[in-house]
N, CA and C of each residue as an Amber inpcrd file, in Angstrom:
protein
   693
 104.3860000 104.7750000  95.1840000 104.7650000 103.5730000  94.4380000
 103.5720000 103.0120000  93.6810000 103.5340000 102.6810000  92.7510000
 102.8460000 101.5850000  91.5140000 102.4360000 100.0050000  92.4440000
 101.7920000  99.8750000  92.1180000 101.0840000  98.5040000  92.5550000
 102.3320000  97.6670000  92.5260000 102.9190000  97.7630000  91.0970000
 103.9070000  96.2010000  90.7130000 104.9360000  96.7170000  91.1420000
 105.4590000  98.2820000  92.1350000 106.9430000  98.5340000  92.7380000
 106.2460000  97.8460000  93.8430000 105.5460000  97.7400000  94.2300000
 105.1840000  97.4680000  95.9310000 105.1610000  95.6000000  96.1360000
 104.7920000  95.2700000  94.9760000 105.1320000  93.7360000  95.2150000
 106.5240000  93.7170000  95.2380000 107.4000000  94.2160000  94.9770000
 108.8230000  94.2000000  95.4080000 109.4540000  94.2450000  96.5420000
 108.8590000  95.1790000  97.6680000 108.7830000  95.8120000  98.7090000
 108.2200000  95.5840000  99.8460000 107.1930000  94.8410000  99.5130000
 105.4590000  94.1410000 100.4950000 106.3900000  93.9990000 101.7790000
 105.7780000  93.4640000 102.4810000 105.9270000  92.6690000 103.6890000
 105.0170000  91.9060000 104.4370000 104.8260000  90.9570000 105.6100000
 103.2410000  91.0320000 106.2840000 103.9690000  91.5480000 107.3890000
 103.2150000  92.2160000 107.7860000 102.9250000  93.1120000 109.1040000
 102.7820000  92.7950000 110.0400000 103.6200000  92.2460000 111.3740000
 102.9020000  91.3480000 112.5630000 103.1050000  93.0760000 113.7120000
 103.0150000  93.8700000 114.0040000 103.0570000  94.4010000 114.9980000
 102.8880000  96.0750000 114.6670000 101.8740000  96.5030000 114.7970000
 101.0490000  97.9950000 114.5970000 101.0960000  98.9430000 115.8730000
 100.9080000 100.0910000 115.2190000 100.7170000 101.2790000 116.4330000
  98.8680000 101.2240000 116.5820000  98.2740000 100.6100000 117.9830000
  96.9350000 100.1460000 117.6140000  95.8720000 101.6540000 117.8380000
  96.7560000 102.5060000 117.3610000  95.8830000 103.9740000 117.6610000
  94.9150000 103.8360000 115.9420000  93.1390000 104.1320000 116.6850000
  92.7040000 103.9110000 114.6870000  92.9960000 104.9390000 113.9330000
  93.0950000 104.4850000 112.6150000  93.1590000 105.3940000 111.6170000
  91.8640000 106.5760000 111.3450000  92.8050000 108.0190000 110.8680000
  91.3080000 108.8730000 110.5520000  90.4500000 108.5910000 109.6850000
  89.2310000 109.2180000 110.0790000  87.6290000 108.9290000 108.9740000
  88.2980000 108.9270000 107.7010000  89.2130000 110.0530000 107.0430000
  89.5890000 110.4250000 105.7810000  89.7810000 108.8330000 105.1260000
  90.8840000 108.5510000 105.9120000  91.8380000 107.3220000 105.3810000
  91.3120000 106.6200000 105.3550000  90.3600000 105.8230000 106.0110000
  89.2610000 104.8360000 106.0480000  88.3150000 105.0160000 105.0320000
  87.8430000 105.9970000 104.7580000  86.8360000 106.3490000 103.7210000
  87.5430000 106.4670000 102.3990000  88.7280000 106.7900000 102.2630000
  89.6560000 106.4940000 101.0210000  89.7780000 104.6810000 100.8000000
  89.9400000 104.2140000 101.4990000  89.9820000 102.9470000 101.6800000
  89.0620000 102.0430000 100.9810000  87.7160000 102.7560000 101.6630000
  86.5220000 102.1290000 101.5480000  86.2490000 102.3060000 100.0500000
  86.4620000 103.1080000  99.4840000  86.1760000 103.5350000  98.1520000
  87.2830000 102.7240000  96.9570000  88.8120000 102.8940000  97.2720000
  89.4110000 101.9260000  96.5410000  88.6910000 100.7120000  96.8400000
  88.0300000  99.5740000  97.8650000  87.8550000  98.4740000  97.8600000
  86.5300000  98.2010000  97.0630000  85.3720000  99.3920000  96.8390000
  84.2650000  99.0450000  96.3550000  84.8920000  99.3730000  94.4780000
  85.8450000 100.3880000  94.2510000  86.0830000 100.1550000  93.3750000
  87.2530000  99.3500000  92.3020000  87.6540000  98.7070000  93.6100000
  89.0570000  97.2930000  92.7610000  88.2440000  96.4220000  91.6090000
  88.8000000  95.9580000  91.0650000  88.9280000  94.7970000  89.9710000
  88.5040000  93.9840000  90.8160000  87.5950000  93.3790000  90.0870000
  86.5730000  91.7070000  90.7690000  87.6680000  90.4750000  89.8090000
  87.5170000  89.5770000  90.0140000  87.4180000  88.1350000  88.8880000
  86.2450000  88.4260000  88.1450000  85.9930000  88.1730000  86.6620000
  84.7180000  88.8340000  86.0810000  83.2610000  87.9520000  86.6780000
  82.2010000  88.5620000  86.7790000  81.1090000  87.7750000  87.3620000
  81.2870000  87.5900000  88.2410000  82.0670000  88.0550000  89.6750000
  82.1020000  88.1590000  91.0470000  81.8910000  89.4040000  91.3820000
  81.5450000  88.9440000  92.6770000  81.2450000  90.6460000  93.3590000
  81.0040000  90.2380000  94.9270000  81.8690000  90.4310000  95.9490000
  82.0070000  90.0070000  97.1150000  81.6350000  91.1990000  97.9510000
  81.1050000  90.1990000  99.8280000  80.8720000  91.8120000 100.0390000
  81.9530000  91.7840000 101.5690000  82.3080000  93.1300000 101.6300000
  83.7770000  93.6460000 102.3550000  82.9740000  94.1390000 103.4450000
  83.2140000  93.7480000 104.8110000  83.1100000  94.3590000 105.8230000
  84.1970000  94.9840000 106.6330000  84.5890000  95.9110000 106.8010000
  85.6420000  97.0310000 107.8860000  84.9820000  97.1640000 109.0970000
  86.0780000  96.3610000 110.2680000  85.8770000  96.2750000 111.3910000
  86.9970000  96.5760000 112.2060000  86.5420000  96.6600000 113.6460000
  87.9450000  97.1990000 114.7290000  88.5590000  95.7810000 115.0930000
  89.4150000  95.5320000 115.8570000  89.6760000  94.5180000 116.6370000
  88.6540000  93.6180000 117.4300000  87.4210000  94.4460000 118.2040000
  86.8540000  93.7490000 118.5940000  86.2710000  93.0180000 117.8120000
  85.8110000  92.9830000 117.1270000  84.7020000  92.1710000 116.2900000
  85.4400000  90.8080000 115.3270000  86.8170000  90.9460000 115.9190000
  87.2560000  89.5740000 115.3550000  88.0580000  89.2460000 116.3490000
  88.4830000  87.6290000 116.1170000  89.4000000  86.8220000 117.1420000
  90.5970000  86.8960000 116.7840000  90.9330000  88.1520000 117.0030000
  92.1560000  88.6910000 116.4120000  92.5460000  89.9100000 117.0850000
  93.7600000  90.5720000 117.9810000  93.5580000  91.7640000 118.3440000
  94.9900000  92.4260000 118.3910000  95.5510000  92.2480000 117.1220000
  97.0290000  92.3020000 116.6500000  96.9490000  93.7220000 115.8570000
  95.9720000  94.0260000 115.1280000  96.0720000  95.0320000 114.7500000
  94.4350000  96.2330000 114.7230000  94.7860000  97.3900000 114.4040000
  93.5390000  98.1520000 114.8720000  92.2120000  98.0950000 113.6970000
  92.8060000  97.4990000 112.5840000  91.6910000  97.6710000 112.0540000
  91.7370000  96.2430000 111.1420000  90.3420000  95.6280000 110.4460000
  90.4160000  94.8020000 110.0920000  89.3920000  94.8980000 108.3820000
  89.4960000  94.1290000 107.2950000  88.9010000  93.7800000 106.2040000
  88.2300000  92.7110000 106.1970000  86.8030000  92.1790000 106.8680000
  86.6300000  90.8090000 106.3220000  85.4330000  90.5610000 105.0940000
  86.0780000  89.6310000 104.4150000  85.2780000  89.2030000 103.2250000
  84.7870000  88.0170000 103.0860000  83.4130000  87.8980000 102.4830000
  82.4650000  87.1730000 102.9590000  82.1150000  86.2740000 101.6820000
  82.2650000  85.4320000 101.1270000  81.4840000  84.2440000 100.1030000
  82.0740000  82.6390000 100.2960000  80.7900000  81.9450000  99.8190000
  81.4340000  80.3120000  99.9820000  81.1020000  79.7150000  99.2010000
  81.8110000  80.3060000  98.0970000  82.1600000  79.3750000  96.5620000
  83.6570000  79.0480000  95.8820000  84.0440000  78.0900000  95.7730000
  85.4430000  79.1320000  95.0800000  85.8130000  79.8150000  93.8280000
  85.0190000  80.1580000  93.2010000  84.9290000  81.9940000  92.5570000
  85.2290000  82.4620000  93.3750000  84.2090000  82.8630000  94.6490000
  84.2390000  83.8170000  95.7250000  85.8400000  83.8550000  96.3790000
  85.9180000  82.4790000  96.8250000  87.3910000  82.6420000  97.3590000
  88.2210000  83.1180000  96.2820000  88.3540000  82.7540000  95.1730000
  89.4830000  83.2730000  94.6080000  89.1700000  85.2040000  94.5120000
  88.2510000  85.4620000  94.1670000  88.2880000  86.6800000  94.0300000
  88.4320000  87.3470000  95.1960000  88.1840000  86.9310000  96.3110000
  88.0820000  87.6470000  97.6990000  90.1620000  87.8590000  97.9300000
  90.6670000  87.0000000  96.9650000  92.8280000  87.1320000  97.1890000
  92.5470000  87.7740000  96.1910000  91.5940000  87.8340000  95.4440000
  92.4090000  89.1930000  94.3180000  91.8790000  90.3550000  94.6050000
  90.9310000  90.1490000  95.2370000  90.8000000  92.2350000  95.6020000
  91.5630000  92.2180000  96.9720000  91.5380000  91.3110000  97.7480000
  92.2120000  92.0630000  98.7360000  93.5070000  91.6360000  98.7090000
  94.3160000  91.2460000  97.2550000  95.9610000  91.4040000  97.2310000
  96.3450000  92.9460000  96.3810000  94.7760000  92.8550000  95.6560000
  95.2050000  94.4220000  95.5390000  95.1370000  95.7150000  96.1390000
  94.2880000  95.4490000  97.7140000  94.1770000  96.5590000  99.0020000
  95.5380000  96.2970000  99.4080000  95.7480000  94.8620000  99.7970000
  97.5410000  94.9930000 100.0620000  98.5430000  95.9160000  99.4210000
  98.4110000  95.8660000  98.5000000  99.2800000  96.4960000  97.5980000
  98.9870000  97.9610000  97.9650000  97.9510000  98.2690000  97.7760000
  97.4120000 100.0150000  97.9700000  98.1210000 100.7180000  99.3330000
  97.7690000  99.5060000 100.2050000  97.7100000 100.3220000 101.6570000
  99.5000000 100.4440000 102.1820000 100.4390000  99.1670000 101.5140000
 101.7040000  98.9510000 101.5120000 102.2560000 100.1170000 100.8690000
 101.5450000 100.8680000  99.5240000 102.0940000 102.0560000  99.0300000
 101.9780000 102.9970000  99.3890000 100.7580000 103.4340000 100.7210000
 100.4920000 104.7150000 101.2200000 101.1190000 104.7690000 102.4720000
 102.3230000 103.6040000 102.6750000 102.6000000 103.7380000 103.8190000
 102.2860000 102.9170000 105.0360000 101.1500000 102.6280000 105.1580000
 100.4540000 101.2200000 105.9000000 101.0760000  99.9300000 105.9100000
 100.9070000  99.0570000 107.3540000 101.0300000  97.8020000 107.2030000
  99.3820000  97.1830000 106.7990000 100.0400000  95.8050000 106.6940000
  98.9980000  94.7890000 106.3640000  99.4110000  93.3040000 106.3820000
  98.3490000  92.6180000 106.6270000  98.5410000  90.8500000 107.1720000
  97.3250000  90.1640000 107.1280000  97.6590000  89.1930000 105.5790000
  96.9730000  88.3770000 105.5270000  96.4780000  87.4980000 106.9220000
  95.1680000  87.0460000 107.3200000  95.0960000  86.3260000 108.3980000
  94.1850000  84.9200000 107.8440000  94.1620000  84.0160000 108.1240000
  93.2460000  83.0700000 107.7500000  92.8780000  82.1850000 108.4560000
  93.4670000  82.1150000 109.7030000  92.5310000  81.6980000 110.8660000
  91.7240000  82.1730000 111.7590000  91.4920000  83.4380000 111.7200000
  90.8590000  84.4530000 112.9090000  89.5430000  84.3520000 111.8740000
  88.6390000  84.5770000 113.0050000  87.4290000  84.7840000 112.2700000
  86.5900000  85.5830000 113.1610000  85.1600000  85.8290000 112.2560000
  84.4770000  87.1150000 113.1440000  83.4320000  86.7040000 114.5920000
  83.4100000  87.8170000 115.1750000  83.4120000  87.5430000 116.7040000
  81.6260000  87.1760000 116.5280000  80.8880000  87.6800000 115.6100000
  79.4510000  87.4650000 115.8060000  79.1020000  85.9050000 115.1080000
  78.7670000  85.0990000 115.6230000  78.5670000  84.0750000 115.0000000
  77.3020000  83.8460000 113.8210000  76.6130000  84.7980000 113.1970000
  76.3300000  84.6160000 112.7480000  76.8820000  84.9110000 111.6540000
  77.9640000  85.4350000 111.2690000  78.3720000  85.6040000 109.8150000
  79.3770000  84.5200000 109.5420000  79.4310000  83.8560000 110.1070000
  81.0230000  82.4820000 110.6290000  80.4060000  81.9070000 109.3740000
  79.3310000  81.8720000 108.6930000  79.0290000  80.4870000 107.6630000
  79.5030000  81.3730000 106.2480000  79.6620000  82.3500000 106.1810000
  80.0880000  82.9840000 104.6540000  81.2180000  83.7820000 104.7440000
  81.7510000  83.5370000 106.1240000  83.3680000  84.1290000 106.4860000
  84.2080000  83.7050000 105.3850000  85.2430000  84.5470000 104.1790000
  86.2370000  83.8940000 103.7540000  87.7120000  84.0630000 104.5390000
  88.2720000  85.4910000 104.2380000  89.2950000  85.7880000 104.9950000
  89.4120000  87.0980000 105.0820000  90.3470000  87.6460000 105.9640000
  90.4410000  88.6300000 106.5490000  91.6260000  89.2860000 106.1030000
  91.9510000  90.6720000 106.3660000  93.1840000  90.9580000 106.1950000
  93.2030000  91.7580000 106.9100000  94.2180000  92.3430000 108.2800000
  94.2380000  93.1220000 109.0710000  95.2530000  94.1240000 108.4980000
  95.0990000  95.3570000 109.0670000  96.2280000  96.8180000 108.5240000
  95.8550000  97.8340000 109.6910000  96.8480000  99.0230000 109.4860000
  97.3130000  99.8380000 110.0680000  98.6450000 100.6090000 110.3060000
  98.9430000 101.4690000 110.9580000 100.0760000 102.2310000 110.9330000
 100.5110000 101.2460000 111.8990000 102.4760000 101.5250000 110.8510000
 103.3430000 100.5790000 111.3430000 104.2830000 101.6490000 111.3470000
 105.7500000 100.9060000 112.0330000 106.5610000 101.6080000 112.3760000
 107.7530000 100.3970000 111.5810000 107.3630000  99.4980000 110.8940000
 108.0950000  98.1180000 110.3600000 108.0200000  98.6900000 108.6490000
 109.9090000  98.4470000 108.6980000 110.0160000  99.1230000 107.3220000
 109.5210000  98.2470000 105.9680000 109.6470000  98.7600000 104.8740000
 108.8460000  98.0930000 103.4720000 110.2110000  97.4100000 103.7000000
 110.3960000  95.9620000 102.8260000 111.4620000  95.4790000 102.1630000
 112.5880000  96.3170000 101.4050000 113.5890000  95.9860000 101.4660000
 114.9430000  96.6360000 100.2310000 114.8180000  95.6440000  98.9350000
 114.4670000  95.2700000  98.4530000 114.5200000  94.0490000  97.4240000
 114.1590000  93.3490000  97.3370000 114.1990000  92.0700000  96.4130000
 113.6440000  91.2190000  96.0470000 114.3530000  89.6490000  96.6570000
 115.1060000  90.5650000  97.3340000 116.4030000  89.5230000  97.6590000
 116.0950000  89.0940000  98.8910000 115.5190000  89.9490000  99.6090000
 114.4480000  90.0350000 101.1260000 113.8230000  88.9390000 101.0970000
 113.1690000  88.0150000 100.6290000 111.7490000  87.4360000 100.6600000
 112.6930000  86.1660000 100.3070000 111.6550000  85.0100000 101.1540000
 111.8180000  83.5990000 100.7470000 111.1470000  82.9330000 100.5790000
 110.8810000  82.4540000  99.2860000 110.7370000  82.3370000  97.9220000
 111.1140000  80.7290000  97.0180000 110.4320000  80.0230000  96.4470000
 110.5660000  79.2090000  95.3450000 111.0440000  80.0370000  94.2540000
 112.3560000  79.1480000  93.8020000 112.6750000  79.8700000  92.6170000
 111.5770000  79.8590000  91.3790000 112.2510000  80.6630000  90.4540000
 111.0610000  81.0530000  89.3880000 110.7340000  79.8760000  88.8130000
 111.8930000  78.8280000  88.4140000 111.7470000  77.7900000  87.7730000
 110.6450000  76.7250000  88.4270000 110.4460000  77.0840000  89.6720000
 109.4190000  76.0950000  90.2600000 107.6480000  76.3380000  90.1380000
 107.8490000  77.6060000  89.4170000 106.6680000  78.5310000  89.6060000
 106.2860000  78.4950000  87.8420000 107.2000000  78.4560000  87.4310000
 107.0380000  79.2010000  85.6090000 108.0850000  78.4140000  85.0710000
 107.7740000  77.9420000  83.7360000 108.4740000  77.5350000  82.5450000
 108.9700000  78.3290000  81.9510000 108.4800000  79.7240000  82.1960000
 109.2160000  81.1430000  81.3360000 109.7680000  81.8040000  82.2890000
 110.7340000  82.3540000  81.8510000 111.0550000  83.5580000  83.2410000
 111.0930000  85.0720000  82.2710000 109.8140000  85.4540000  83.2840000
 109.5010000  86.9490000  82.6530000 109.1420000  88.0940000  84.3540000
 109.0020000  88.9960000  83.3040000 108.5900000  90.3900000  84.1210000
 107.4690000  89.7270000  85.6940000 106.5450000  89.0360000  84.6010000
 105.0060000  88.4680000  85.4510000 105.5270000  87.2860000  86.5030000
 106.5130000  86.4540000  85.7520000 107.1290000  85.1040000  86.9950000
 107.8780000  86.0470000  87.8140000 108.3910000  87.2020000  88.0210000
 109.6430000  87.0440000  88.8310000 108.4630000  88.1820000  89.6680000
 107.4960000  88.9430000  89.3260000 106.4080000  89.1320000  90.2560000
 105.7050000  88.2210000  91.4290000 104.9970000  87.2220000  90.8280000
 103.9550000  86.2090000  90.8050000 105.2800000  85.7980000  92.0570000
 106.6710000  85.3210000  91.8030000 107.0550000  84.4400000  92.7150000
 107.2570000  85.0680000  94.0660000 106.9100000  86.4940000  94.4800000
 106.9480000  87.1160000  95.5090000 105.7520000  87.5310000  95.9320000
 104.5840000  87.1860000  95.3830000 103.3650000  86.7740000  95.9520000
 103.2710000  86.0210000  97.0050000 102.4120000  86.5940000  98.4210000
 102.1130000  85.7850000  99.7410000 101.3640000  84.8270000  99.6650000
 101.3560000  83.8980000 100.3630000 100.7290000  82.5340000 100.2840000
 100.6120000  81.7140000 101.7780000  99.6990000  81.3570000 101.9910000
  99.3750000  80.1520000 103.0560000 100.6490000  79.4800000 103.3010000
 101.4820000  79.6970000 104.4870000 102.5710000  78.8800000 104.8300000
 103.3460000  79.0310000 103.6830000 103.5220000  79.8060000 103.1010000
 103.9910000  80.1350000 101.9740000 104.6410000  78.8670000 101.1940000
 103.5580000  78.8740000 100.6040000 103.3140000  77.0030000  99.9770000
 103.5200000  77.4470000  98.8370000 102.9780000  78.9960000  98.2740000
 103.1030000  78.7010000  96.6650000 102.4860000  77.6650000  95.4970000
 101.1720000  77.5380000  96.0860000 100.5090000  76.7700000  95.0610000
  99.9950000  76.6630000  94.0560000 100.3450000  77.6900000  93.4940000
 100.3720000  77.7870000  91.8940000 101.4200000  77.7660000  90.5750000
 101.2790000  77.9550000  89.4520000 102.2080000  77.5830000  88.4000000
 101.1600000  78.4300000  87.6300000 102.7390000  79.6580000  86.7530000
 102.0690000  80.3020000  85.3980000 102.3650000  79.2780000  83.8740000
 101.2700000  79.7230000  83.6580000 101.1390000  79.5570000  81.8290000
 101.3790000  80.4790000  81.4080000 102.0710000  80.2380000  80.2300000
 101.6920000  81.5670000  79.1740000 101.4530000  81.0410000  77.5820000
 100.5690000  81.6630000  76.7920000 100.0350000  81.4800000  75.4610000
 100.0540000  83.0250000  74.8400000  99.5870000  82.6380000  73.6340000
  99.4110000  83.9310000  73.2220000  98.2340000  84.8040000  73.2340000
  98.3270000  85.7690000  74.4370000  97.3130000  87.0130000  74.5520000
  96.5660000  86.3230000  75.7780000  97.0020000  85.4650000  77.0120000
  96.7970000  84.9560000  77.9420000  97.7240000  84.2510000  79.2580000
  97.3460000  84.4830000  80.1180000  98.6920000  84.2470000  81.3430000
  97.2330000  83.3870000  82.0560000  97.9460000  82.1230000  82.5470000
  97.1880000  81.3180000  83.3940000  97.6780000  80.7940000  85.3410000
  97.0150000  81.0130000  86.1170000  97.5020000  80.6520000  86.8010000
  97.0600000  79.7070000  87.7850000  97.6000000  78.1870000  87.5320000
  97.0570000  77.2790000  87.5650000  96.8690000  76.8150000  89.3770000
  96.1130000  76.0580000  90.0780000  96.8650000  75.2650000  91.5320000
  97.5020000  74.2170000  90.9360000  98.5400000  74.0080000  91.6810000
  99.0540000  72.8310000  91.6090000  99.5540000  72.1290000  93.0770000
  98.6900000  72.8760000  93.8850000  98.8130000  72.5260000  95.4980000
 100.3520000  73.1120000  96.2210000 100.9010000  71.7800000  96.8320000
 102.0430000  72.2030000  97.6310000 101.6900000  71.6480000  99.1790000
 102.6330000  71.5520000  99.6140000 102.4350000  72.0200000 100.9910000
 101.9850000  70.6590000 101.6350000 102.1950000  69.1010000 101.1750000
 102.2640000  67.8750000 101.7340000 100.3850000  67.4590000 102.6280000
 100.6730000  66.7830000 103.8220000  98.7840000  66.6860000 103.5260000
  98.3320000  67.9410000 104.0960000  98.9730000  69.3040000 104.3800000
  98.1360000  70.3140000 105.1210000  97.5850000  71.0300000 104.1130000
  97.8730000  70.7030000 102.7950000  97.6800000  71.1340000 101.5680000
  95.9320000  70.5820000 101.1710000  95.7840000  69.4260000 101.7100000
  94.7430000  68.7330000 101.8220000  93.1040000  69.7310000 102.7600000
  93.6710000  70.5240000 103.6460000  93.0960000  71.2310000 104.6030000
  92.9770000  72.5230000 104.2060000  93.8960000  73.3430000 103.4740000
  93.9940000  74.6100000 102.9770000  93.4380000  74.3330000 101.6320000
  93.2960000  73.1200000 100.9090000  92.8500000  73.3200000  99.3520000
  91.2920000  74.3610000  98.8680000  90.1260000  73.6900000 100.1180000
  89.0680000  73.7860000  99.9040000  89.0740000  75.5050000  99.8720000
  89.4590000  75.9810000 101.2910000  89.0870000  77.9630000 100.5840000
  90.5720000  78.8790000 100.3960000  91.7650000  77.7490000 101.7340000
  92.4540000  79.1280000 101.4630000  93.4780000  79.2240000 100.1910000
  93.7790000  77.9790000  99.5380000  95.0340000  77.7530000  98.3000000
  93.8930000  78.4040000  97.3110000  92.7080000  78.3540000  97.5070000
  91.8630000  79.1850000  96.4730000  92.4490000  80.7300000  96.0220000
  91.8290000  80.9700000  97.8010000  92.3500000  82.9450000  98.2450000
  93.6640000  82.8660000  97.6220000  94.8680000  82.4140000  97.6430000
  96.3470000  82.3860000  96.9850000  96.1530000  82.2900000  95.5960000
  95.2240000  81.8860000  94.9920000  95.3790000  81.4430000  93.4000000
  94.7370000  83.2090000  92.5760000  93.7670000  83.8210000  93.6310000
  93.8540000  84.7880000  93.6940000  94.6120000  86.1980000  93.8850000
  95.2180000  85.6110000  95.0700000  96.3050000  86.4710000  94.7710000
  97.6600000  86.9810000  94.2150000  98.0320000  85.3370000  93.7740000
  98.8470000  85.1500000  92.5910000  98.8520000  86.0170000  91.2240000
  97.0910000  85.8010000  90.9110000  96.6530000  86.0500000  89.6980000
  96.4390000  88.0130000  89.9740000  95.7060000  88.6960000  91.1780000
  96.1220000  90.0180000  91.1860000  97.5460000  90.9100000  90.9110000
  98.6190000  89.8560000  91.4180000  99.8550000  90.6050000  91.4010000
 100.7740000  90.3140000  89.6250000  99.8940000  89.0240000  88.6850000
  99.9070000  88.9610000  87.3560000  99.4580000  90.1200000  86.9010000
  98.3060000  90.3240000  87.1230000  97.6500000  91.4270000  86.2680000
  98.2000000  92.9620000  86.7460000  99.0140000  93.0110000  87.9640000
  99.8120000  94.0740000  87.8490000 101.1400000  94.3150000  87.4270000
 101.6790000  93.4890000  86.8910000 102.8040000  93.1440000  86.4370000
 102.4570000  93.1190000  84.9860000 101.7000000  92.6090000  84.6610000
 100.7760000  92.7330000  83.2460000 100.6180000  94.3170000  82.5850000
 100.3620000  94.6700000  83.5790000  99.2130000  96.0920000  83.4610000
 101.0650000  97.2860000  83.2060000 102.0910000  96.8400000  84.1300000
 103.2490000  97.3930000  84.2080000 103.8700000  97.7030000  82.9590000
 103.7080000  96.1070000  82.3450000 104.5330000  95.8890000  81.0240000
 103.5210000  96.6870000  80.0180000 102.5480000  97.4720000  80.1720000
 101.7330000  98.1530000  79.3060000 100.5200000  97.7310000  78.6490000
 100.5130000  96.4190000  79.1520000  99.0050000  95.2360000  78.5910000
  98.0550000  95.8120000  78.8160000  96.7750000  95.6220000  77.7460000
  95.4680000  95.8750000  78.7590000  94.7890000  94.4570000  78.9640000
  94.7290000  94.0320000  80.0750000  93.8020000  93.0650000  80.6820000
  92.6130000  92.8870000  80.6250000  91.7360000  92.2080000  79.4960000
  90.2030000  92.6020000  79.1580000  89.9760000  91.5780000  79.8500000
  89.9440000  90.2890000  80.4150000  89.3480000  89.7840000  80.9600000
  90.1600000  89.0030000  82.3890000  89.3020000  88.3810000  83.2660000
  90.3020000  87.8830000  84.4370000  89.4440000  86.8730000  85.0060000
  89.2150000  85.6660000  84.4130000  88.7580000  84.4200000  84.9040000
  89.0360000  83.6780000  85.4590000  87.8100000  83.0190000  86.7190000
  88.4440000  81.7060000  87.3040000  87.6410000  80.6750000  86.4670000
  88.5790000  79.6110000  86.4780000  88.6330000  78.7490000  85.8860000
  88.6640000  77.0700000  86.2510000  88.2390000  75.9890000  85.9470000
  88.2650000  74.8570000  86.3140000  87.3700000  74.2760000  87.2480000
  87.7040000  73.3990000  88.2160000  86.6500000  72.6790000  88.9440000
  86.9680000  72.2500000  90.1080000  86.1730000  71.4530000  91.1690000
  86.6130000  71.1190000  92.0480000  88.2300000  70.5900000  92.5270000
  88.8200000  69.9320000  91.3750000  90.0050000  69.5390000  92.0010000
  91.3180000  69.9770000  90.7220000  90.8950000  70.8900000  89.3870000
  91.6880000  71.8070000  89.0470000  90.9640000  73.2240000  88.6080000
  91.6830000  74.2670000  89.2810000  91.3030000  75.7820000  89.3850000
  92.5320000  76.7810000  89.1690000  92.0230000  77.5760000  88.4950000
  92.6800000  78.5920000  88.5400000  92.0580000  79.6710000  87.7260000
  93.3390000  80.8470000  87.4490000  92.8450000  82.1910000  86.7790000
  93.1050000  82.1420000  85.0950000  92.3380000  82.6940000  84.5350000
  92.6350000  82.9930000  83.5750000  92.5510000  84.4310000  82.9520000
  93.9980000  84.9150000  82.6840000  93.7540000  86.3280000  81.9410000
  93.8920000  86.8170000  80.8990000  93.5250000  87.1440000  80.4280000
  93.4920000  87.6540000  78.8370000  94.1420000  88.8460000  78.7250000
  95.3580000  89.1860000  77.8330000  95.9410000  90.1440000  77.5240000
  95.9300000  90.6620000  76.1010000
């Protein structure tokens, strides 16, 4: 499957076969993640770990990514909504996590988030019809190829805190929060990581409809952020 069939399909993953994966697959892994799409002028760094090494022991293997800016956060949901996507197409589960964190305390100060994976026995989705979801209209003023993507994008309590733009030769994807005062608590890194991953599953939906994507910016400031992409 294509990146933008698998946002159709996704799932999160709560329950794995915790036997680890081979060197091969891991080292395939490792190589899509050093070579994914950044936000431009980011560059985060990915650590691959077992269960032990995080407060987490749900699944056998783990992704954690490390910056504390929000650039960093946002880009840390767009490369790893596009490992989601990868590992969902080869067959693999996967699950966003954003409260577990790593077991050595010294990396706890540039911890962003994690994403755990592994072999599952839990089927992909049948449709689009599967998932629950804000309608498009709550998400987008347009309803296109990219909104009816974007609105099956995972999210923090699945709050959905973003809203697309569209202009000409640019798709924006703005916060606009959500999610009442816990929204207040998730704003600072994790509605970031979501504005990210909003904006990864744009640019594959983008990339679907035949666009080329020359640029992929975050954008704004402390209390408005988002992506900006250029088509």
């Amino acid at each position: 499957m294509t990146p933008y069939e698998t946002v159709f399909q996704r799932r999160s993953v709560r329950k794995y076969d915790m036997t680890p994966l081979d060197a091969d697959t891991l080292d395939k892994l490792e190589v899509f993640v050093a070579a994914a799409r950044n936000i431009d002028g980011q560059k985060l760094r990915f650590k691959f770990v077992p269960a032990a090494a995080v407060g987490d022991n749900r699944a056998p293997h783990y992704i954690l990514a490390y910056g504390n800016s929000s650039a960093e956060y946002i880009n840390a949901g767009f490369v790893l909504q596009q490992t989601d996507l990868y590992l969902q197409s080869v067959g693999l589960g996967s699950l966003w996590l954003g409260a577990a964190k790593p077991s050595d305390v010294n990396e706890k100060d540039d911890f962003c988030i994690m994403l755990a994976f592994g072999k599952t026995d839990v089927p992909l989705r049948t449709s689009a019809n599967d998932f629950k979801r804000l309608p498009i209209s709550d998400i987008s003023e347009t309803e296109n190829k990219i909104a009816e993507a974007v609105r099956l994008a995972p999210s923090a309590v699945n709050f959905q805190p973003w809203k697309l733009r569209f202009e000409k030769g640019k798709i924006f994807v703005d916060y606009v929060g959500r999610g009442g005062v816990l929204k207040l608590v998730l704003k600072k890194k994790i509605q970031r990581v979501d504005i990210g991953i909003a904006a990864a599953i744009a640019v594959a939906a983008a990339e679907e409809e035949g666009k080329t994507v020359s640029s992929v910016k975050a954008v704004g400031d402390a209390k408005t952020f988002g992506v900006e992409i250029s088509v």
